[in-house]
C-alpha positions as a printed NumPy array, in Angstrom:
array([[  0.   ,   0.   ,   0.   ],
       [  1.123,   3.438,  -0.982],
       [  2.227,   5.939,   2.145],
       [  0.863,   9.37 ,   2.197],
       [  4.686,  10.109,   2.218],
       [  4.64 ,   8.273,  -1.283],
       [  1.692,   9.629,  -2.088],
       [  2.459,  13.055,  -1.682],
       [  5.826,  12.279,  -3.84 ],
       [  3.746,  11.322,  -6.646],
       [  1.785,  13.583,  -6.271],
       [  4.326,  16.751,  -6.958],
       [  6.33 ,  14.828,  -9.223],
       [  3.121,  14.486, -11.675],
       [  2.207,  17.76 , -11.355],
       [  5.253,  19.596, -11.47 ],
       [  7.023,  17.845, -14.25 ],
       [  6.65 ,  18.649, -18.093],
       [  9.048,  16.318, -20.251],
       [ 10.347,  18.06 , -23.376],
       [  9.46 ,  14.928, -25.233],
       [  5.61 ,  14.76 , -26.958],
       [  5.196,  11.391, -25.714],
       [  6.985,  11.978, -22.253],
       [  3.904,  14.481, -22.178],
       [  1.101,  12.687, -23.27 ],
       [  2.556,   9.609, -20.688],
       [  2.723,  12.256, -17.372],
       [ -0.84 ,  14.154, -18.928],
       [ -2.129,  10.148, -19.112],
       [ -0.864,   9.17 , -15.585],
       [ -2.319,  12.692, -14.392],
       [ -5.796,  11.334, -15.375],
       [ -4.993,   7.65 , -13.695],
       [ -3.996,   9.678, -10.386],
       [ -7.383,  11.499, -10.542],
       [ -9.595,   8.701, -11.189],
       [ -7.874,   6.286,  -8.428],
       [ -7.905,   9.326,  -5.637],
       [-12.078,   9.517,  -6.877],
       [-12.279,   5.547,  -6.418],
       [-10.962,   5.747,  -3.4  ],
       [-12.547,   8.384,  -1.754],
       [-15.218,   6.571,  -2.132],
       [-18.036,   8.747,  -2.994],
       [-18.576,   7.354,  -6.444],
       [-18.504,   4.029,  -5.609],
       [-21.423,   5.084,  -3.082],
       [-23.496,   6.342,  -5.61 ],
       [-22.594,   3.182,  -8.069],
       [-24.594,   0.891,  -5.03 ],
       [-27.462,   3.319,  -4.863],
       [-27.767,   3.09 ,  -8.648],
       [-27.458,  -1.001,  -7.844],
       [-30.67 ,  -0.512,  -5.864],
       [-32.812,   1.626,  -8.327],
       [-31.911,  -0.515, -11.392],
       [-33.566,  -4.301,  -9.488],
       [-36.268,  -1.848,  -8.912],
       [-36.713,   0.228, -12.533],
       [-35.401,  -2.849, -14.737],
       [-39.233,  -4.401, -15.496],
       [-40.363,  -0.946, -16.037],
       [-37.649,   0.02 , -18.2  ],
       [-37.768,  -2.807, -20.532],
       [-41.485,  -2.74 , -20.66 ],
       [-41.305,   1.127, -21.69 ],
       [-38.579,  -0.013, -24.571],
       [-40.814,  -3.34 , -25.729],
       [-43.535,  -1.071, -26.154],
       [-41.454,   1.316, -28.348],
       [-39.748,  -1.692, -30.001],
       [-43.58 ,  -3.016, -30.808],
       [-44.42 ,   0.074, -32.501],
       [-41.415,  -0.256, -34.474],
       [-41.868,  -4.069, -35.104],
       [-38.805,  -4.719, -33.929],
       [-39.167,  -6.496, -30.262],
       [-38.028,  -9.731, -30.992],
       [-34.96 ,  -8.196, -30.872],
       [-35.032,  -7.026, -27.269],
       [-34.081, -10.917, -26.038],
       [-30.677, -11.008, -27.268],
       [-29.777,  -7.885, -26.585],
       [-30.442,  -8.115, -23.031],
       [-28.637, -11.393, -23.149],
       [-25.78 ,  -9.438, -24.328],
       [-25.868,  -6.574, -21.652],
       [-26.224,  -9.904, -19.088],
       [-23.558, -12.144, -20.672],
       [-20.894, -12.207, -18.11 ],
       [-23.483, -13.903, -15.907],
       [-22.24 , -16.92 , -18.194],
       [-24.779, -19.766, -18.676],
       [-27.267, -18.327, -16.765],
       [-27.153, -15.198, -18.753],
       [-29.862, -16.855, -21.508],
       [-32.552, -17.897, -18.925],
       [-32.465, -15.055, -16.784],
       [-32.937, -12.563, -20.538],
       [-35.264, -15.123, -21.544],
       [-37.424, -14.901, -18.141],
       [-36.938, -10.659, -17.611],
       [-38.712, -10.622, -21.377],
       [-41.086, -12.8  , -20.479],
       [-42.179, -10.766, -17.595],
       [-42.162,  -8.042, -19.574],
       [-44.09 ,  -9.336, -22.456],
       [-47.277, -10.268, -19.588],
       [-47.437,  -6.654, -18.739],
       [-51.121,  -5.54 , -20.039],
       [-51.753,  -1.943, -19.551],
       [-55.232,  -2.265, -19.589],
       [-54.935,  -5.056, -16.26 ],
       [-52.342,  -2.5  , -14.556],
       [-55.334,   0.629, -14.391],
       [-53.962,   4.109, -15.041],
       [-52.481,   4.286, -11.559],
       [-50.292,   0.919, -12.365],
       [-49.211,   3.01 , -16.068],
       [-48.416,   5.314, -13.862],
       [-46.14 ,   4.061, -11.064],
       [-44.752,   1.987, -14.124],
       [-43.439,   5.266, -15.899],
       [-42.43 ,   6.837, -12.091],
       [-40.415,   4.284, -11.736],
       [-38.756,   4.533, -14.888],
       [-38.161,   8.356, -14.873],
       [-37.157,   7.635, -11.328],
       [-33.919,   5.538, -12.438],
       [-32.957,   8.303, -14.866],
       [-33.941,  11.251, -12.376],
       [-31.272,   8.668,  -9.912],
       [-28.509,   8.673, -13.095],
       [-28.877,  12.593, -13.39 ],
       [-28.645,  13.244,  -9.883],
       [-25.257,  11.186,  -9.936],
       [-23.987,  12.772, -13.252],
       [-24.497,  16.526, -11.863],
       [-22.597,  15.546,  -8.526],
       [-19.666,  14.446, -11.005],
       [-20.032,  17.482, -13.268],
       [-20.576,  19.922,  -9.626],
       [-23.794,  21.413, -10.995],
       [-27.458,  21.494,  -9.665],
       [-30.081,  19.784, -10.832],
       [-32.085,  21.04 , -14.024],
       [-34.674,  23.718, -12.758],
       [-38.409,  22.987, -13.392],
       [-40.42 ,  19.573, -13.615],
       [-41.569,  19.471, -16.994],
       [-38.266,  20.037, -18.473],
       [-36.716,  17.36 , -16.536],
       [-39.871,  14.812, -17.697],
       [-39.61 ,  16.152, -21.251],
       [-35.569,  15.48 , -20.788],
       [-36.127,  11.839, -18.829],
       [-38.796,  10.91 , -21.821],
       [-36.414,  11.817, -24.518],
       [-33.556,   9.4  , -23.048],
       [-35.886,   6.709, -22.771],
       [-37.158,   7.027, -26.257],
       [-33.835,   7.973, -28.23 ],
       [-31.644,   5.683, -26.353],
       [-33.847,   1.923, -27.069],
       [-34.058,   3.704, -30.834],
       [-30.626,   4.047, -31.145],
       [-29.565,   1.155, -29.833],
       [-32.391,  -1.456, -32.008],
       [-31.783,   0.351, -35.154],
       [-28.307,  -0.312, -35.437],
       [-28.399,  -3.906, -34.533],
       [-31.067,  -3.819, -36.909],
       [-29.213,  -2.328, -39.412],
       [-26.594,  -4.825, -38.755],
       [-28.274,  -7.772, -38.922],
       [-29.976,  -6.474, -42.213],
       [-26.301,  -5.948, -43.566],
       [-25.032,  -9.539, -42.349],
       [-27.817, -11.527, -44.499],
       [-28.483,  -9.097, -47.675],
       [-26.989, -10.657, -50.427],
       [-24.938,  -7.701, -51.345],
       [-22.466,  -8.375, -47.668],
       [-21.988, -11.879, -48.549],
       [-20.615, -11.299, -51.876],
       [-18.52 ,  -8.856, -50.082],
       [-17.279, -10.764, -47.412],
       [-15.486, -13.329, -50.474],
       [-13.182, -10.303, -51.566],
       [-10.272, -10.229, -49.418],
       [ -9.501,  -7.33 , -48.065],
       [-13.036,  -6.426, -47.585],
       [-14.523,  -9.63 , -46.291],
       [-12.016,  -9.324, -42.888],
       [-12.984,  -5.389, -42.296],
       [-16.425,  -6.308, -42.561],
       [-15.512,  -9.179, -39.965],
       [-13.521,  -6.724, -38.186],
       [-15.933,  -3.74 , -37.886],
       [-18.509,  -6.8  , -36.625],
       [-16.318,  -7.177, -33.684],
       [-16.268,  -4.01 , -32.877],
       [-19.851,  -3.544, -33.225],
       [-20.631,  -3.929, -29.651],
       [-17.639,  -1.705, -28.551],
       [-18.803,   0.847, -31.268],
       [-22.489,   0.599, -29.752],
       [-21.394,   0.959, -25.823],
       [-19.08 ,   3.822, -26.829],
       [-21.812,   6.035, -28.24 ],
       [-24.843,   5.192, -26.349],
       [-22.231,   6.371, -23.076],
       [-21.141,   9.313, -25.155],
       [-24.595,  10.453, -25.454],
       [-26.116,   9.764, -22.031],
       [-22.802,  11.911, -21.038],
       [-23.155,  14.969, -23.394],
       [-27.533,  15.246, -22.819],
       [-28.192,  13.961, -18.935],
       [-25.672,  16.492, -16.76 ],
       [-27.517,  19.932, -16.666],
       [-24.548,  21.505, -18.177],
       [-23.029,  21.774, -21.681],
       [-20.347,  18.93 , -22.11 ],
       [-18.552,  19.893, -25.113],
       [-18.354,  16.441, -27.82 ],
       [-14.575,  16.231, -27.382],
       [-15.251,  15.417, -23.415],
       [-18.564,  13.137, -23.95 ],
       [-16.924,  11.279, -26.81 ],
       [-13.469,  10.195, -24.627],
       [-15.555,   9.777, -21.505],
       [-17.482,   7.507, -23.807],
       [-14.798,   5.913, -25.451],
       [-13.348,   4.577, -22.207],
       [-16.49 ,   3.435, -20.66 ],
       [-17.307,   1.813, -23.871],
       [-13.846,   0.344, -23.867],
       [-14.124,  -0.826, -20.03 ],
       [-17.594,  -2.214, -20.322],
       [-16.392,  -4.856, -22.575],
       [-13.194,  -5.247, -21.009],
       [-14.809,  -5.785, -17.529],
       [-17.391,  -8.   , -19.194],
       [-14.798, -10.664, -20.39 ],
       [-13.374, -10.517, -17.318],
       [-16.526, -10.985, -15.344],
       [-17.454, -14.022, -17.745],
       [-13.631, -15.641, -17.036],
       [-14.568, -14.871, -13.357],
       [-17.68 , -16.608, -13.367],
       [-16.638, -19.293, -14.81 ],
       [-13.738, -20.002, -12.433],
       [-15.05 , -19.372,  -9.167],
       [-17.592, -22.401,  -7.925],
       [-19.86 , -19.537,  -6.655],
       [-23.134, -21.897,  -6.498],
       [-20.79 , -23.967,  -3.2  ],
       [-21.282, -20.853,  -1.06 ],
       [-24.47 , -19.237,  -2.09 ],
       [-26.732, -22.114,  -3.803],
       [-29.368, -20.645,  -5.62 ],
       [-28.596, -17.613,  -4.883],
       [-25.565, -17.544,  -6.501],
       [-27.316, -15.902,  -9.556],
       [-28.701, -13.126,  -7.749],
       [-25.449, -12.495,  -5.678],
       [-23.502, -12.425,  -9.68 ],
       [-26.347,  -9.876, -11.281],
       [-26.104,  -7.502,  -8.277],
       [-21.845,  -7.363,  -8.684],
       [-22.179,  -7.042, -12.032],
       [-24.97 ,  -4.146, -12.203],
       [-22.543,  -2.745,  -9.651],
       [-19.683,  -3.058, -11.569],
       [-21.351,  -1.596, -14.645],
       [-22.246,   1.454, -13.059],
       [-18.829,   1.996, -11.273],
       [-17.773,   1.705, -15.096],
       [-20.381,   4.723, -16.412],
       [-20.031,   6.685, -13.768],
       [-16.05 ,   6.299, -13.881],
       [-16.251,   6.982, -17.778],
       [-18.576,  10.253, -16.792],
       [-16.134,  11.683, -14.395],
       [-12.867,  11.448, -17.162],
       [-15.364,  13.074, -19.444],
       [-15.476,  15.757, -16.337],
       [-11.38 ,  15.709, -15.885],
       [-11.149,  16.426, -19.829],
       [-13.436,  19.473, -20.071],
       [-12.474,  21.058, -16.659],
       [ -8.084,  19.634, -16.301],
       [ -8.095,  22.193, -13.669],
       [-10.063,  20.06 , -11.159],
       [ -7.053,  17.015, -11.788],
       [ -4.917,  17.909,  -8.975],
       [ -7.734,  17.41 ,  -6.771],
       [ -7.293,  21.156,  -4.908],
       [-10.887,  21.288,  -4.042],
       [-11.812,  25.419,  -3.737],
       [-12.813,  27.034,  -0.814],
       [-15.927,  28.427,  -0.019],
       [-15.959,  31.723,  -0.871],
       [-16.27 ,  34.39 ,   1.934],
       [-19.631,  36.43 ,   2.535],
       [-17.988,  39.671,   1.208],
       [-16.753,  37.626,  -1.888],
       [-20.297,  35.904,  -2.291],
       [-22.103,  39.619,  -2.479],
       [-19.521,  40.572,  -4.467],
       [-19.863,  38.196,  -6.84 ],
       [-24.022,  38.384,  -7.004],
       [-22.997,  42.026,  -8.04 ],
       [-21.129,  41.262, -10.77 ],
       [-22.808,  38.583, -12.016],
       [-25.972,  40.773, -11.894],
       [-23.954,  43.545, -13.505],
       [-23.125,  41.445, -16.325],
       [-26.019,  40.207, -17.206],
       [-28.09 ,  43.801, -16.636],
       [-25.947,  45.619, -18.777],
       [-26.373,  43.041, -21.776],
       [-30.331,  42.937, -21.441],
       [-30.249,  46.808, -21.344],
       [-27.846,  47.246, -24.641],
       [-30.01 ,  44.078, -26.608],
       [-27.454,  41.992, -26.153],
       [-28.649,  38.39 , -26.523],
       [-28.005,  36.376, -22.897],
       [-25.314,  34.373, -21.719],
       [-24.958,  31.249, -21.11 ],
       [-23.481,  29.209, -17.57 ],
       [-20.05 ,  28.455, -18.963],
       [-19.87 ,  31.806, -20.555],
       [-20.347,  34.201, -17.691],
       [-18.038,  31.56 , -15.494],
       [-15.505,  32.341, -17.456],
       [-15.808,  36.252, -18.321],
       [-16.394,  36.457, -14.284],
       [-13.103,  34.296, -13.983],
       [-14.829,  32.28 , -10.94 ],
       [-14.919,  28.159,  -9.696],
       [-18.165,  27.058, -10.937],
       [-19.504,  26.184,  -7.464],
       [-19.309,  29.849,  -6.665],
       [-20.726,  30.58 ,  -9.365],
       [-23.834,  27.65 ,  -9.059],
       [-23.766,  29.686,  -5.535],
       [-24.302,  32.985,  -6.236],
       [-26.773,  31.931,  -9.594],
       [-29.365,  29.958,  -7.179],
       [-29.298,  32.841,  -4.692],
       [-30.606,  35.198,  -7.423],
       [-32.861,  32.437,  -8.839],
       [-34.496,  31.533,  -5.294],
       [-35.094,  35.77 ,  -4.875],
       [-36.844,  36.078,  -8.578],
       [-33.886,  38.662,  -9.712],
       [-32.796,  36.347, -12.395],
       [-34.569,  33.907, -14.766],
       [-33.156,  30.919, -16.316],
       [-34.212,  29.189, -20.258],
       [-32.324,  26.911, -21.551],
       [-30.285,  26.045, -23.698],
       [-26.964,  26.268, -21.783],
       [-28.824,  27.8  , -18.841],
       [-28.96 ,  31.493, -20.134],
       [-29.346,  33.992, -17.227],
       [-31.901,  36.987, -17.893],
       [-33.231,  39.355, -15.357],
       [-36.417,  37.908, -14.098],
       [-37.779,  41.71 , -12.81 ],
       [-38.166,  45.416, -14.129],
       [-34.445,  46.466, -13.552],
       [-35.889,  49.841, -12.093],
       [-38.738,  47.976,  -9.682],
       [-35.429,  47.461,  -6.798],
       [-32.386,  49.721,  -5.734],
       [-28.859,  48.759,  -5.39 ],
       [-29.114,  48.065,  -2.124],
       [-31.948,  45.469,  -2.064],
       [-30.406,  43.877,  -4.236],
       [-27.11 ,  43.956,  -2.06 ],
       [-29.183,  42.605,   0.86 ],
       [-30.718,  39.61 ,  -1.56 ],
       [-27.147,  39.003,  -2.254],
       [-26.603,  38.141,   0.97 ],
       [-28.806,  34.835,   1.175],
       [-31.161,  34.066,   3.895],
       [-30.927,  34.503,   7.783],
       [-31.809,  32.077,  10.229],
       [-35.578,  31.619,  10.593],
       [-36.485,  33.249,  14.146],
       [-38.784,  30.889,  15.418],
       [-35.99 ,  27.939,  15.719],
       [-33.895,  30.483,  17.227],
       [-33.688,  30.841,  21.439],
       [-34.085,  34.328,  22.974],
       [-30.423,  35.721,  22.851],
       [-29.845,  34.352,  18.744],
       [-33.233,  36.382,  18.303],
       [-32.004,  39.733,  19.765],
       [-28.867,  39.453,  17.212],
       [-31.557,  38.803,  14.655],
       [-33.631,  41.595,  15.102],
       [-30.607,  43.934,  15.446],
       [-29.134,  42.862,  12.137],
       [-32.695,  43.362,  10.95 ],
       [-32.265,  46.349,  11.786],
       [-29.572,  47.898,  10.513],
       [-30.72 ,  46.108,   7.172],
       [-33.779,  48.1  ,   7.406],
       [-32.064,  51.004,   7.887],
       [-29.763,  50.301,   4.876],
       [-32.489,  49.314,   2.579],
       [-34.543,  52.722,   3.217],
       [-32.076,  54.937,   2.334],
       [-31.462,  56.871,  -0.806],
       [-29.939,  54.746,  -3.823],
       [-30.263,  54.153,  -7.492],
       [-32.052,  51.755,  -8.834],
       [-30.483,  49.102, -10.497],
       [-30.913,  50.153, -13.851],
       [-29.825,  53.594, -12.865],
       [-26.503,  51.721, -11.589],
       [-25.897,  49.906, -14.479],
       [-26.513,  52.62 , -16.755],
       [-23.781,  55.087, -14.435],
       [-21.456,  51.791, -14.994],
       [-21.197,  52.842, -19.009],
       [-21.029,  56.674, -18.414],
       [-24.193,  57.607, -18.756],
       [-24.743,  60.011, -15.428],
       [-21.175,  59.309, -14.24 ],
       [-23.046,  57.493, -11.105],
       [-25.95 ,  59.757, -10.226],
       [-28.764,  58.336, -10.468],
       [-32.248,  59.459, -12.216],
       [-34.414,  61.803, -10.917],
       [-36.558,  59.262, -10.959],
       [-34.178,  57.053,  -9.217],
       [-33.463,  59.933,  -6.197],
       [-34.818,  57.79 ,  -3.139],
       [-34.878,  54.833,  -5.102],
       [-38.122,  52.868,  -6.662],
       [-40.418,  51.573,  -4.009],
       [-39.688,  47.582,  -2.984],
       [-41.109,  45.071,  -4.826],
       [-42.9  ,  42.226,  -3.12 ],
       [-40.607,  39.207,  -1.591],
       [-40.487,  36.202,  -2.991],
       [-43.01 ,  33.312,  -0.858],
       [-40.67 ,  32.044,   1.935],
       [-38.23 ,  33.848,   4.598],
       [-35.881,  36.198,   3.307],
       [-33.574,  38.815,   4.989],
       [-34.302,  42.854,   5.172],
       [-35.063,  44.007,   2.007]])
C-alpha cells in the first residue's frame, strides 16, 4: 500500500514535471488522469453512488424494458429485445440466456389495460425515477445542480428513454440487415473487404457501448459537455464495459460460486455485475469531467468563498447580465459568464441559485442562459445587495439571545435598505457613463420595494 509520504511524492512529481518529449507528455498528462480517477475511487463517494444506482436498477429494470418493448412493438422490432439483453447480461455466463429469456417474459405479460392508469403510472415513475437517480449522480460528477423545473426534466427523462432503445435497435437492426443481404456476402469473399467487414462486426458492440455512453454523457448532466469530453468519456467506458465483461465471464466461470451461495448464486452475480457496470459509467462520466475542466485534476478542491466575496460576486454577475439585457445583447450562457467572471463554478452555481431563489434572475435553456427575471428599475442597489446576501436564520428555531442578534441585524438592514440609492438600472446605466453614477431623478430615493419572494428572506 502506498504511504501518504509516497503519495504526496507522486503527487508533486506528476504535477510539477513537463518532459520536453511529446510522448513523455502525453505519458505524465495520461498518468495525471490515472492519479485522478484512483484518488475519486478511493474516496469513495462514487462508488457510493454506483450501489445506490445497484438498488434503483432491481427496482426500474421491469419498467424500463417494458417502456422499450412497447417502443420496439411500434417499431416491429421487439423480438430483438431478447438477445440484446442477453448481451448486456452475458458475463453472468450460462445463466445469462434464462435469466434474458425470463426478464422478457415478464415483460411481455405486462397488459396496460390489467395495470389501471395508476399501475401506467407508477410503471413510468419508476422509470423516470432511475434516470432522475442517473442525473442526480452525473451533476454531482459534473458539480452542478439539478435542471430547474419539472416538466423540463420529464420532457428530458422521456427523450432518453425514447432515443436511447431507438438508437440502440436500429443499429443492430441495421446490422443484422447488412449480415444476411446478399450484397455483404458477396462482399465478405473479396479479401480485403470480407475481414474489415468481420472486423468492424467485432467491434460492433464496442462501437455501440461507446456512443450510447457518449450520449447519455453529453444530454443527462444539466450543463453543456462539449463532444470532445462526452466522446473520450465515452470511449473509455465503452472500452471498459467490454473489457470488464470478459473478465466478469472468465470470473464466473472459475469461481464455484453456487458452493457458497446455492441458488442464490445468480442473484449475488447480477447484483456485482450491475454494480460493476455502473462503477464503469459513472467512472467513464467523471474522465469526461477531468477532460473538459483539467483544472479540477490535482484534486485542490476550492474554498468556499467568503460572505464579502459571495455579495460581491451576485454584483457582478448581476452587472453582467443587466448591462447586456439593457444594450439588446442576446443572454449568456453558464459556462460563458463563469468564465468572463473568472470564478470556480460552485461559486458561481452559488451565487446563480441565490438570485434564482429571490426572482432577480430567470433561467431558459439552452446552456442555462441567465436573464433578469424583474423590471431592472422595480429594486435599488441596495436590495439587491441585501438579496445578495442569502437568507438569515428563521427566528422561530432560534432561542431568545440568537433572536435579539436577529432583530438587530434586521435592523440595521432596514435602515440600509430605506435609504437613498439608485435603482439598479440607474446603476448599471452610471457603470457605461451615462450620469457618471448619479442616479435618475426618478431614481433619487430609489423605486419603491417590490414584493418578496413566498418564503423567509432577509431585510429588504
Amino acid at each position: 500500500m502506498i504511504s501518504s509520504t509516497s503519495y504526496q511524492r507522486l503527487q508533486t512529481w506528476l504535477w510539477h514535471t513537463e518532459p520536453a518529449s511529446r510522448p513523455g507528455r502525453a505519458a505524465v498528462h495520461t498518468l495525471r488522469y490515472a492519479m485522478a480517477l484512483a484518488r475519486d475511487m478511493v474516496e469513495g463517494e462514487i462508488s457510493l453512488r454506483a450501489m445506490s444506482l445497484v438498488y434503483t436498477t432491481l427496482l426500474s429494470l421491469a419498467p424500463l424494458l417494458a417502456l422499450a418493448f412497447s417502443l420496439l412493438k411500434a417499431l416491429g422490432v421487439h423480438e430483438r429485445l431478447e438477445p440484446v439483453v442477453a448481451h448486456l447480461l452475458h458475463p453472468l455466463g450460462d445463466q445469462a440466456k434464462a435469466i434474458a429469456h425470463s426478464l422478457v417474459g415478464f415483460v411481455d405479460n405486462i397488459r396496460a389495460g390489467v395495470l389501471g392508469f395508476l399501475g401506467v403510472i407508477m410503471l413510468i415513475y419508476t422509470a423516470v425515477s432511475m434516470i432522475s437517480k442517473v442525473e442526480s449522480s452525473f451533476n454531482f460528477i459534473w458539480k452542478v445542480g439539478a435542471m430547474p423545473g419539472i416538466t423540463k426534466r420529464l420532457s428530458a427523462y422521456l427523450l432518453v428513454l425514447i432515443v436511447g432503445p431507438t438508437l440502440v435497435f436500429a443499429a443492430i437492426g441495421l446490422t443484422a440487415s447488412l449480415r444476411s443481404s446478399q450484397l455483404a456476402l458477396r462482399v465478405l469473399a473479396f479479401e480485403p473487404f470480407g475481414s474489415m467487414l468481420l472486423f468492424l462486426g467485432r467491434m460492433l458492440p464496442y462501437l455501440l457501448i461507446i456512443g450510447v455512453l457518449a450520449f447519455i454523457y453529453a444530454y443527462i448532466p444539466n450543463t453543456r459537455v462539449r463532444l470532445k469530453a462526452a466522446v473520450i468519456g465515452g470511449v473509455f467506458g465503452g472500452t471498459a464495459w467490454q473489457t470488464a465483461s470478459v473478465a466478469f465471464a472468465t470470473f464466473v466461470a472459475n469461481a464455484n460460486y453456487q458452493a457458497v451461495y446455492s441458488g442464490f448464486a445468480v442473484v449475488i452475480l447480477l447484483l456485482l455485475w450491475i454494480y460493476v457496470g455502473w462503477l464503469i459509467i459513472l467512472i467513464g462520466c467523471r474522465l469526461a469531467f477531468y477532460v473538459q475542466h483539467p483544472r479540477y485534476l490535482a484534486g485542490t478542491a476550492e474554498p468556499p468563498p467568503s460572505s464579502r466575496a459571495a455579495e460581491y460576486l451576485s454584483l457582478r454577475l448581476m452587472a453582467l447580465v443587466g448591462r447586456r439585457f439593457l444594450a439588446g445583447e442576446p443572454p449568456l450562457g453558464f459556462e460563458e459568464l463563469r468564465r468572463l467572471l473568472a470564478v470556480p463554478a460552485e461559486h458561481l452555481e452559488r451565487a446563480v441559485a441565490g438570485l434564482l431563489l429571490r426572482q432577480v434572475l430567470a433561467e431558459v435553456q439552452p446552456e442555462r442562459r441567465l436573464l433578469p427575471a424583474r423590471d431592472l428599475g422595480s429594486y435599488n442597489l441596495i436590495q439587491l445587495w441585501l438579496w445578495s446576501r442569502g437568507k438569515t436564520p428563521d427566528p422561530a428555531t432560534a432561542d431568545a439571545a440568537d433572536r435579539q442578534v436577529l432583530a438587530f441585524i434586521g435592523q440595521l438592514e432596514s435602515r440600509l435598505s430605506g435609504g437613498p440609492a439608485p435603482s439598479v438600472r440607474g446603476w448599471l446605466r452610471s457603470l457605461d457613463g451615462d450620469g457618471l453614477g448619479a442616479p435618475d431623478a426618478a431614481d433619487a430615493d430609489g423605486p419603491p420595494a417590490p414584493p418578496e419572494p413566498s418564503g423567509h428572506e432577509d431585510g429588504g
